[in-house]
N, C-alpha and C positions, 0 to 999 in steps of 0.2 A: 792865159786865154789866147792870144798873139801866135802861141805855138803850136794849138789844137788846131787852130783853124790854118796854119800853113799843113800841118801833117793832115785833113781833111783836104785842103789844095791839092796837094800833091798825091792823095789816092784816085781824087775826079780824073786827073791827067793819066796816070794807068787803067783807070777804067775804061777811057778814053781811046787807048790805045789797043785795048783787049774785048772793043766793044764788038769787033766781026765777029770775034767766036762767044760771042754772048747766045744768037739762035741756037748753034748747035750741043752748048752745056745744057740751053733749055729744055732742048728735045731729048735732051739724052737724058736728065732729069724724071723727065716723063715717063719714058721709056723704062727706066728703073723703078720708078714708083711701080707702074703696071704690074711689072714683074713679081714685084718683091711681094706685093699683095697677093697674086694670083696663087705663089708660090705658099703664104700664110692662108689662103683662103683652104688651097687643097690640104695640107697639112690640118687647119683643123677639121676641116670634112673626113678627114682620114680616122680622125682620132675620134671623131665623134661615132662614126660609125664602127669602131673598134670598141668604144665604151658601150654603147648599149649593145652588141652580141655577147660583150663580158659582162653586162647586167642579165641577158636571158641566160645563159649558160651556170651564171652564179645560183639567178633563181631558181631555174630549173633543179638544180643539183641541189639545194638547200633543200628544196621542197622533197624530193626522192630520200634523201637521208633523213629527214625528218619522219618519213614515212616506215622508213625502216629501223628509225631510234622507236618510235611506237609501235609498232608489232613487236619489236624484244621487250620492250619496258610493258607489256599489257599482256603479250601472250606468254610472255619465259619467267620476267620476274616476278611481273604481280602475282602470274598463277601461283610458281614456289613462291613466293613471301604468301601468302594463304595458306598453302600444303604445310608450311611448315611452323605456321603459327594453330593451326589445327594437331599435328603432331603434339606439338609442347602444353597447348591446352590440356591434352589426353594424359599427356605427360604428370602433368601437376595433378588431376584428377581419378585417372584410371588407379584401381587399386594394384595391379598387376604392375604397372609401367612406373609408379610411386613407392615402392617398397623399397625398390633398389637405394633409397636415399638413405634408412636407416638400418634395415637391417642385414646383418653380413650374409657375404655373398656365397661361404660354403654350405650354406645351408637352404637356401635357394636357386643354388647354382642351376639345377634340373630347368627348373620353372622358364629359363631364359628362353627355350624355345616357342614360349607362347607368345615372348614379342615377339620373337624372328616371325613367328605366323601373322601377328598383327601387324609388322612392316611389310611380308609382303603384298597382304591384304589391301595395303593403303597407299603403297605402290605401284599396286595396277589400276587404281582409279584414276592414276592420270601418268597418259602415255608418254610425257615428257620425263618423266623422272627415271634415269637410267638406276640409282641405287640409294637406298631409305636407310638412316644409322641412328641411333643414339647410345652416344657418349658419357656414361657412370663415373664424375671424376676420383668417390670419394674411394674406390675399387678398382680404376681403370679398366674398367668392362665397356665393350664395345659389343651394341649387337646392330647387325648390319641385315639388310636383305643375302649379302653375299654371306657373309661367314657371322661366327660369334669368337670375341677373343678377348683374355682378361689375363690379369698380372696376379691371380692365386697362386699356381704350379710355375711359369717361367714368368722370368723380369720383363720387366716393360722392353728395354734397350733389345732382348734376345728377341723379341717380334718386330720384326720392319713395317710391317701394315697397322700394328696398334700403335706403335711409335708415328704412326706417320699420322693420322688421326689426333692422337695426343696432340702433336706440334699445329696441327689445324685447330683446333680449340684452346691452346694457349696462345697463339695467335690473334684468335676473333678477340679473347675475354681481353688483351691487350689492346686492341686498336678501339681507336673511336667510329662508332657505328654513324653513316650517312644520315640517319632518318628514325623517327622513334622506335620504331617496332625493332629495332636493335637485332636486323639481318643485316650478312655481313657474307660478299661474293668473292672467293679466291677460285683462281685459277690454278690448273694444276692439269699433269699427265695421269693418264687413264694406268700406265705400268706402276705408278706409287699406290693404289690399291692394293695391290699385291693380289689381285685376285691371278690363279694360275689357269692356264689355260685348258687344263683336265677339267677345271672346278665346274667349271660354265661351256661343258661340248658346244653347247647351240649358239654364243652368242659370244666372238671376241671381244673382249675391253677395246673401249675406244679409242683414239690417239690421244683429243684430248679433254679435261671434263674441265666443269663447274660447280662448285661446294657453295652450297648456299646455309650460311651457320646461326645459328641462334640460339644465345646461349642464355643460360637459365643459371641467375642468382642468388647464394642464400643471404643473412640477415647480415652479416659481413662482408657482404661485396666479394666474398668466396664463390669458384664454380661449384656449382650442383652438377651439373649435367652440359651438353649442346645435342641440339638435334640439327643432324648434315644433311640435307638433300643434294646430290648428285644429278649434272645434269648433262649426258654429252653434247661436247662440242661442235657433233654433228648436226646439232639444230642451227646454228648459224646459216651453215651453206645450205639449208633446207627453205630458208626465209631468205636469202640471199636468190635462191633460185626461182622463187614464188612473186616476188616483190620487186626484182630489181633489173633491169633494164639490161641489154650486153653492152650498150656503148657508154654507161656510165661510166667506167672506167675499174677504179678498184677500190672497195668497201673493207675497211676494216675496224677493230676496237680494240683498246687498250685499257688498261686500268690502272689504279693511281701509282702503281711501280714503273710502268712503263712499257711493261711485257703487252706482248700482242696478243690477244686470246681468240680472236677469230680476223681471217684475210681470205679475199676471196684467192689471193698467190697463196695454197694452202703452206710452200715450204718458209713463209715470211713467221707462221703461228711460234709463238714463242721465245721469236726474237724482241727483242728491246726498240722502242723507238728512236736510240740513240743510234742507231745504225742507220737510218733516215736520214735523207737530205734538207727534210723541211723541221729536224725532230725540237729545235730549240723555240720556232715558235708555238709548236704544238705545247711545250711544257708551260710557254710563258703563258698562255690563254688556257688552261685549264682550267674549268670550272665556269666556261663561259660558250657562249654562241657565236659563229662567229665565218667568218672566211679569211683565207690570201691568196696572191698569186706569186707562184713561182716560178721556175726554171730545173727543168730534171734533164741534163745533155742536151742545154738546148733549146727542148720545146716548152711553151707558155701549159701551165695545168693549174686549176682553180681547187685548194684543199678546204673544204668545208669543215666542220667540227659542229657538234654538240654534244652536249653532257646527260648523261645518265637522269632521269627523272627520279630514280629510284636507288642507285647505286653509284660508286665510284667513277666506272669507264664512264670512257669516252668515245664516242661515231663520228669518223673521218671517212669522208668518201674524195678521192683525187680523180678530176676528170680532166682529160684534155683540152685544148683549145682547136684543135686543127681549125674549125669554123674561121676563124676569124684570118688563118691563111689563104686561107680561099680565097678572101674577098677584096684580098690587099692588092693584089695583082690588076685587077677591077678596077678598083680605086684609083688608084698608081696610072693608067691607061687615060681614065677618063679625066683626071686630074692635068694630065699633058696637050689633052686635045682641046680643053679648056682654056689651058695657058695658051698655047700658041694660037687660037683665037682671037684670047684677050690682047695680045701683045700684038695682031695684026691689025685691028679695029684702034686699037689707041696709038698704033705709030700713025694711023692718016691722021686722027683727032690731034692727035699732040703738035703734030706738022704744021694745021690748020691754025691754033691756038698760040702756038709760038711766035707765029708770024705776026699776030695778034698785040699778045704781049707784047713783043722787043720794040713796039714804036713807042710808049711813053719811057722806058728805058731811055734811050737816048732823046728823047727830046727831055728828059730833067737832068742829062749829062751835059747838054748843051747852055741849057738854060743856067745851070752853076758855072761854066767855062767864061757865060757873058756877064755874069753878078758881078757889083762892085765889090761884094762883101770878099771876091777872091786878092782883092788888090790892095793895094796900099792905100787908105787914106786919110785924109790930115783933119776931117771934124768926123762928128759923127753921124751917121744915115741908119737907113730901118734897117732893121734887122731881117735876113731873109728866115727860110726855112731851116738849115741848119744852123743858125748862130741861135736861134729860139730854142730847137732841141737843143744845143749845146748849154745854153743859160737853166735852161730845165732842169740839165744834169748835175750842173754846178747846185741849184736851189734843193736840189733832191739828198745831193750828200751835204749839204751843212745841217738840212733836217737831223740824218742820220746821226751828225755827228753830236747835233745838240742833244739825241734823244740820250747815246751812250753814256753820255759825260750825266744823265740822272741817273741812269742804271749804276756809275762806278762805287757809291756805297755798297751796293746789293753785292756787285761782282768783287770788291774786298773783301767782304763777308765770307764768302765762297771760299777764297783764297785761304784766308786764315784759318775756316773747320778746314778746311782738306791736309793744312798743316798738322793740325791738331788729331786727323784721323787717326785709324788703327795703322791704314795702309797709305800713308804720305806720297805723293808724286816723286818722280825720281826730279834730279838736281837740276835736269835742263829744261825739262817742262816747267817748275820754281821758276826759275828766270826768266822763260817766255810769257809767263800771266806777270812776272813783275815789270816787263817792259811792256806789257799791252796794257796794263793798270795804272803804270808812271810810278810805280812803288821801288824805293830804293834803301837798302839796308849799309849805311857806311861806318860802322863802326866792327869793333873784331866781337863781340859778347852778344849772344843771345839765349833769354830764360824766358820763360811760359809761370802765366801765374793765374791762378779763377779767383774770383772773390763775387761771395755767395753776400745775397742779400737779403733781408726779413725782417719783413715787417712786425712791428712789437703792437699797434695797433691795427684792429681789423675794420680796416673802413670802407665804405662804398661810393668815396671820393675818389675814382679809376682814376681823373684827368690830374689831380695833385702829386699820386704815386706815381704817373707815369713822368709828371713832369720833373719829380723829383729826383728820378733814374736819370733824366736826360742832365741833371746839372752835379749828378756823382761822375758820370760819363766826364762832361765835361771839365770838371775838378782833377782828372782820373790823368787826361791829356795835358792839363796845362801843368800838374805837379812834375810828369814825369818825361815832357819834351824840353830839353835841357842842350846845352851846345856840345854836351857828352852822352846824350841819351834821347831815344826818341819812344815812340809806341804804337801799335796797333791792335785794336780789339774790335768786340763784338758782343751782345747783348742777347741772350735767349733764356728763357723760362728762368728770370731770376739770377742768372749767372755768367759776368763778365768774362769771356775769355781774352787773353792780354798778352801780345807777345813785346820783349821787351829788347832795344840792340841799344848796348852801351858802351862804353870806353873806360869805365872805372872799377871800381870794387865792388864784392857780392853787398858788403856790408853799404857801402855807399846807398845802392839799391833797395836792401833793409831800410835806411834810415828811410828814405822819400817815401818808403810804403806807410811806414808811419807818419809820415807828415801827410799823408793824402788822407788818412784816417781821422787826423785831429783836425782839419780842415774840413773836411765833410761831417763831422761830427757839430763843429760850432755851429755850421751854416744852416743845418737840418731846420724845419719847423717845427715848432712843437706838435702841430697836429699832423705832422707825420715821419715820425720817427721808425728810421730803419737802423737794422743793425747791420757792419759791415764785416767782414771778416774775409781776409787777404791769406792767399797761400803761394808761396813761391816753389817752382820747380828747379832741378838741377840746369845747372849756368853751363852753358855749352859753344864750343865753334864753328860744329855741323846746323845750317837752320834744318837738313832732314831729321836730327833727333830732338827734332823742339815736339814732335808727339807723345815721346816719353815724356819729357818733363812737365808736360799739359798734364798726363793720368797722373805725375806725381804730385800734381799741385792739385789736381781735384781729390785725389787719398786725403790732404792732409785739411780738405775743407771738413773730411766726417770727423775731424776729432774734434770740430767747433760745436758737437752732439754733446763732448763729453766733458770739455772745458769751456761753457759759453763766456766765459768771463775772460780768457786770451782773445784775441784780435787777428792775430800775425803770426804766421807760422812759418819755419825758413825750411828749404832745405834740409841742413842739420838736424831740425826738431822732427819732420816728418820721418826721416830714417833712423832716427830714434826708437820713437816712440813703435813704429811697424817692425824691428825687431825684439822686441818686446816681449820674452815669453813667460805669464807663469801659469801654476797650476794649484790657487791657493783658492782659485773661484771654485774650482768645482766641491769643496770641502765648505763656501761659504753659503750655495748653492741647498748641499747635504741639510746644513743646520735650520736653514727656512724650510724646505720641505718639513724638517722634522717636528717643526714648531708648529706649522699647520697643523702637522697630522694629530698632534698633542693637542689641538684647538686652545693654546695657547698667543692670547693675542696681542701680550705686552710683548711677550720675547718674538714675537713674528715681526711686530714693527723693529725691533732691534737689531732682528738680524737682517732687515731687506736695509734698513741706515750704514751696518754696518758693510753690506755687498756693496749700494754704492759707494762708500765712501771707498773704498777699496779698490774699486773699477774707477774712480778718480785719485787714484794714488801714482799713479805713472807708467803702472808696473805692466802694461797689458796693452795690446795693438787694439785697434777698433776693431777689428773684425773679432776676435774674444771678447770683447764689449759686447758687441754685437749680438753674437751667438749667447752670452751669458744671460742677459736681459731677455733673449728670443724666450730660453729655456726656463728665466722666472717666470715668464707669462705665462708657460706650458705647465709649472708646477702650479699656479694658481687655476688655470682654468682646470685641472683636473683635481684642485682642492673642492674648487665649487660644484663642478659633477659630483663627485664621490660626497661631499656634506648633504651640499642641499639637492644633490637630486636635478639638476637641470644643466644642457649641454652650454656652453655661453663659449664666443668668440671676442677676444679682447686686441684680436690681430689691430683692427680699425684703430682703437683708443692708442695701442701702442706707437703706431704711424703718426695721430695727431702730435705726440709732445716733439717740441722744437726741442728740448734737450734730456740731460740724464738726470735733473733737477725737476723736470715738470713729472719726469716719468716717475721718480719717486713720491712725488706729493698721490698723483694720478693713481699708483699701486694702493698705498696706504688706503685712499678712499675706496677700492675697490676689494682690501682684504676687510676692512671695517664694514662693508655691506653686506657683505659674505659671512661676518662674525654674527651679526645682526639676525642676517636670515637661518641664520641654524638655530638661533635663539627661538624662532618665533614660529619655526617647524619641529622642535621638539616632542612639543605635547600631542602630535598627531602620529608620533613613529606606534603607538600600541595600537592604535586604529587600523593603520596599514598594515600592520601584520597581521591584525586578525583577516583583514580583507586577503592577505595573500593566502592565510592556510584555509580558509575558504575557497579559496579557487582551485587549490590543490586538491581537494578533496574532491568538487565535481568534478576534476578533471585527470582524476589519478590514473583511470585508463588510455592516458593520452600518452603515445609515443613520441611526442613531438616536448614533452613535458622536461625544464630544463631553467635553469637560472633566468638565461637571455628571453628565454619563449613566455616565461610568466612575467617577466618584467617587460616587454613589446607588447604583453596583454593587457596590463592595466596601466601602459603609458608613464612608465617611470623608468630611471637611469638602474641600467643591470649593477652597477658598482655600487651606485647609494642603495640599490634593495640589501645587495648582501652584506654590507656594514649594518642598517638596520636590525634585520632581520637577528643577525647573530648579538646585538646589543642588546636587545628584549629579549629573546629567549635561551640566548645561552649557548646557544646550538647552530654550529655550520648550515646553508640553507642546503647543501648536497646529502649532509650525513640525513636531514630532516626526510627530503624527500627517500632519500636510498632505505632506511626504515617503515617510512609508512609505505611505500610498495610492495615491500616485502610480509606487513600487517595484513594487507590487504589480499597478496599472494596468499597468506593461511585462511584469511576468511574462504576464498574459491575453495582451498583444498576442503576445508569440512564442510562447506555450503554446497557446493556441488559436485557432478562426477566428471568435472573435465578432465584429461589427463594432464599430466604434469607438463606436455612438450606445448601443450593449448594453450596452458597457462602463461606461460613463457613470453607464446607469441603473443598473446592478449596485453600482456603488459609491458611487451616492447625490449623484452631482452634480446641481446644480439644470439645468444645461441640458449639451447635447455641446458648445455654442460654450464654454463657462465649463470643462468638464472639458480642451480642445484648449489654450485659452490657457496653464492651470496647468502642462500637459505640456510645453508648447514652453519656455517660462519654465523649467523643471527640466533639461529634455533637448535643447534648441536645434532639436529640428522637432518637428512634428504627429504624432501617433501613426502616422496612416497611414503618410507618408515614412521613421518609426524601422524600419515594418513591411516596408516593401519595401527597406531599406536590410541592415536584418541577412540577410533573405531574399539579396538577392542575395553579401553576404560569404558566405551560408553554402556558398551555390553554387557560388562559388571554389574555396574551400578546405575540402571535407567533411569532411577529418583533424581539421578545429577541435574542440573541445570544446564544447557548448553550456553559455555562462558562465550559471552559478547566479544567479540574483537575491537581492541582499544588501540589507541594512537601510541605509538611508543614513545614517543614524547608529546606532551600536554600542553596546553598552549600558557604561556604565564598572563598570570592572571596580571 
């Protein structure tokens, strides 16, 4: 105390002496404030008017390319997305443009020019479209406004122009389409047409075009066909020219490869955005709206983007900033005329004010110079102004220090997980929380051990359990602080973590963990009995690998799952038993399923007695425990699906049993409920079935008609229908339905004059060749030949009856 107040003496005495230049550090003070302010004032005036001409400039340019993303998305795509879903209509409809699907093409070949007339018909209705094609895949016929070409006489490969069409429609049918109506826009040069320059006198190919493809599927996800609308490149800089401003800068679009398909720099078209200075955040922001600012040699340029409403690309328009050079200059000017105003007005003010100030400055320099409090003496007197701030300061840290020293359980706590972490502090940080904590390790041994705790009765006496924790704790410290051994722990969710520093043997340690156990065991109360179970980890000289030995001491608490009746687990016993390997579970595993499936319910119980007792035999790591028991529960709950018919999750019950004893009791009651309920849904399996071939019937014209699709229809499990089903009547439920489709295929043929490829589709066959094969296979010919066979019997003999069409399999009675 004695010594703060001479080093407070003795700074009054240089203040004292340093008090002349006290006005002038004041003024200069000032001076510098003014400055430094003036200085932030213009700097952010500077910036602020630099942000908002980068907010008009941004707007601006968002709004213009906005403008110009909607004229191509409204005048280019949507028109072709129309043109070309009108084609494909005509397509599927027109009998002329239809044919080419089934019938071969030398014998039609002629007829092709009646599409060429009908494309180009439908290509002068709208002046955008440079060229009209559709695509024959099952032929490779190509008829084009331009030319017509097909792989009858030469091979595909020997034509570059059909080849090149082909790879455009194997392309589309491969990519995933934007948008439902499943058009699809590549880019391409106007020279891979192959149209030659004699072909078309009046009008050269463009540099370069737009395919706009939509391809047309049959019952197999097969191409049928694609119809290409072609659309020069030329219409960009036509909308570019109409729409867009000159000092916007430069407008261009990309698409999801990266290639450039329209720039107002026409020699940039077809380069990659990779060759860009701004192109990695254009890739990262695909598919979004958006701006940034960059730097091109130099100068600031704001790149906008937006995404296609309809396709792929993407509209980037790059505009300069010059604007905001301009005004810097400005800025910069008026910002200096300001400062050196400010700094002239506050040097008189500061002058004025100093003078001000410096008088109580030294008159409380004087007034502590004439304090007794500066001097020696012999009783005691008041205290002035600083011996009071000084006593303040002393009352203010014994506070602090009182408050710490409640914090230091909290802050050992900390210490010990951070030991026990994945990632432990290094060695000298250890040491610096153990000298700020008063914590000291003197002996050579240290081991980690957890010891899990659980309750055997479930009470709602919180304050008994909690208090009971506190005197296992306390039992915990007094067993195992010894003049050879000390302790430190911690307490979270149920489990002591324990680090231990001793001077004697592993076993030594062994022993006092069971004397802590039989000691906390006497003392317990009966109305609340916990169970204790201790695991020790590996005994080490580094305190940095006491986090290993913490996770091996927590392994060796999950085997208290499997042997609840051990206590104490060393070292030794934990690296036992975790190498542990066998493979006699998956064979004991085999036999329970098999017993289920048998709906055999003594030897069920026998074989889940004898898996546990098995997985308590030694022979196997917890985590094979683990996973064995996962996958009993997997074979039960898919016993219970597949018997009775209902999905059930046994996850929850599995988590409830404290061990592999509760889990077997647990199992038994729940294969026993399960044995039960099959029992007492037997007598309704003849019900269900007739309700299922009931359904089937009204619904045999249903494409969608299928094991899962009839069983989501009347709310029952797909796996119990087909077990059912096939136990009443004998009969697979596939072979069932794949018969009475085919019964009912014969009815169409003699009932009515559909043709055979109608038929087909009506009943959801993937092709007429796959519907003829199933029919011959069933009825020894082809629908056709059944058709003209009964026709001529009937013609025989008119007096016949016409035989009813029956179910080929009968329902059991």
């Amino acid at each position: 105390m004695y010594k703060l107040k001479d080093l407070l003496h003795s700074y009054i005495i240089r203040l004292k002496k340093h008090c002349s230049t006290f006005e002038p550090s004041l003024l200069f003070s000032f001076i510098s404030i003014i400055i430094i302010c003036t200085f932030v004032m213009g700097l952010l005036s500077y910036k602020i008017v630099e942000q908002y001409l980068t907010d008009r400039i941004i707007s601006s340019n968002n709004k213009l390319l906005n403008q110009y993303r909607r004229s191509i998305d409204l005048a280019l795509i949507d028109t072709v997305r129309d043109f070309s879903l009108k084609v494909m209509h005509d397509v599927n409809s027109n009998y002329y443009l239809y044919r080419y699907f089934n019938e071969p093409l030398e014998h039609i070949l002629p007829e092709t020019m009646e599409v060429s007339k009908y494309l180009s018909s439908m290509s002068v209705l709208n002046p955008l479209v440079y060229s009209l094609s559709i695509y024959y895949s099952n032929s490779n016929l190509l008829i084009s406004t331009d030319y017509i070409r097909h792989s009858l006489y030469r091979d595909l490969e020997s034509q570059q122009d059909l080849s090149h069409y082909y790879n455009i429609v194997l392309k589309a049918s491969q990519s995933e389409p934007v948008d439902e109506d499943n058009m699809l826009l590549f880019f391409d040069y106007g020279k891979n047409l192959g149209i030659q320059y004699s072909d078309v006198l009046y009008n050269k190919y463009p540099e370069t075009i737009i395919h706009a493809v939509r391809v047309n599927y049959g019952y197999n996800r097969s191409v049928r066909c694609a119809v290409v609308v072609t659309v020069s490149g030329d219409i960009f800089k036509s909308f570019l020219d109409q729409s867009m401003p000159e000092d916007l800068g430069s407008v261009f679009i990309f698409n999801e490869d990266g290639t450039i398909i329209s720039h107002t720099d026409h020699t940039l078209i077809g380069q990659n955005i990779n060759e860009l200075q701004y192109d990695k955040e254009l890739t990262e922001n695909r598919k979004k709206s958006g701006y940034f600012i960059t730097r091109v040699e130099g100068i600031p340029f704001v790149v906008s983007y937006e995404p296609s409403s309809y396709s792929n690309w993407m509209y980037v328009s790059v505009t300069p900033m010059e604007a905001i050079s301009s005004v810097s200059d400005y800025i910069l000017k008026a910002t200096i005329l300001v400062a050196l105003i400010s700094v002239l007005i506050g040097l008189i003010v500061s002058f004025a004010e100093t003078k001000q100030l410096a008088k109580p400055i030294k008159s409380i320099v004087d007034y502590c110079l004439r304090s007794p409090y500066f001097h020696k003496v012999k009783e005691h007197n008041e205290y002035s102004l600083i011996s009071g701030t000084i006593n303040n300061m002393e009352s203010i840290m014994l506070k602090k220090e009182q408050e710490l020293k409640k914090v230091f359980p909290t802050l050992k706590m900390n210490f010990l997980s951070s030991l026990f972490s994945d990632t432990p502090p290094e060695l000298e940080e250890i040491r610096a929380r153990m000298k700020v904590l008063d914590i000291t390790f003197p002996y050579n041994f240290f081991c980690a051990a957890a010891i899990k705790l659980e309750k055997l009765k479930d009470t709602q006496n919180v304050v008994t359990y909690e208090y009971e924790k506190l005197n296992i704790c306390s039992k915990l410290d007094e067993v195992f602080t010894t003049p050879q051994s000390k302790c430190l722990f911690y307490e979270k969710d149920n489990i002591i973590a324990v680090l231990f520093n001793f001077d004697f043997t592993v076993e030594n340690l062994h022993q006092l963990g069971y004397r802590f156990l039989e000691t906390t065991n006497k003392e317990s109360p009966e109305s609340m009995v916990i169970l204790k179970y201790i695991s020790f980890g590996k005994t080490d000289t580094n305190l940095v690998h006491m986090n290993t030995s913490y996770k091996i001491a927590l392994s060796g608490l999950n085997y208290s799952y499997v042997f609840p009746e051990k206590t104490l687990y060393t070292f030794t016993d934990i690296i036992s038993l975790e190498e542990k390997r066998s493979f006699s579970n998956k064979l004991l595993l085999n036999n329970l399923c098999n017993s289920l499936r048998s709906l055999d319910y003594d030897r069920s119980k026998s074989d889940l007695e004898g898996l546990v007792q098995a997985l308590r035999g030694g022979d196997y790591s917890y985590q094979q425990i683990y996973n064995t028991l996962a996958n009993c529960v997997s074979i039960v709950e898919d016993f219970i699906c597949t018997q009775v018919g209902e999905e059930m999750s046994l996850d929850k019950g599995f988590l409830n049993t404290s061990n592999i004893l509760e889990f077997e009791v647990w199992m038994k009651e729940v294969i026993c409920q399960a044995f039960k309920r099959i029992e007492s849904t037997s007598c309704d399996s003849r019900e269900l079935v007739m309700k299922i071939q009931e359904f089937i019937e009204e619904n045999i014209q249903n494409n969608q008609l299928s094991l899962e699709y009839v069983a989501n229809e009347l709310g029952i499990n797909y796996k119990y229908l087909s077990r059912v089903f096939k136990n009443e009547t004998g009969v697979k439920f596939i072979d069932y339905l794949t018969n009475l489709k085919l019964n009912h295929c014969r009815n169409l043929l003699l009932n009515t004059d559909l043709k055979v490829e109608e038929i087909s589709d009506i009943m959801g066959y993937s092709t007429p060749q796959y519907f003829i094969s199933r029919f011959k296979m069933m009825f020894g010919c082809t629908p056709k030949r059944y058709r003209e066979k009964c026709k001529c019997e009937k013609s025989m003999d008119s007096s016949v009856k016409k035989n009813s069409v029956g179910l080929y399999y009968s329902r059991k009675r």
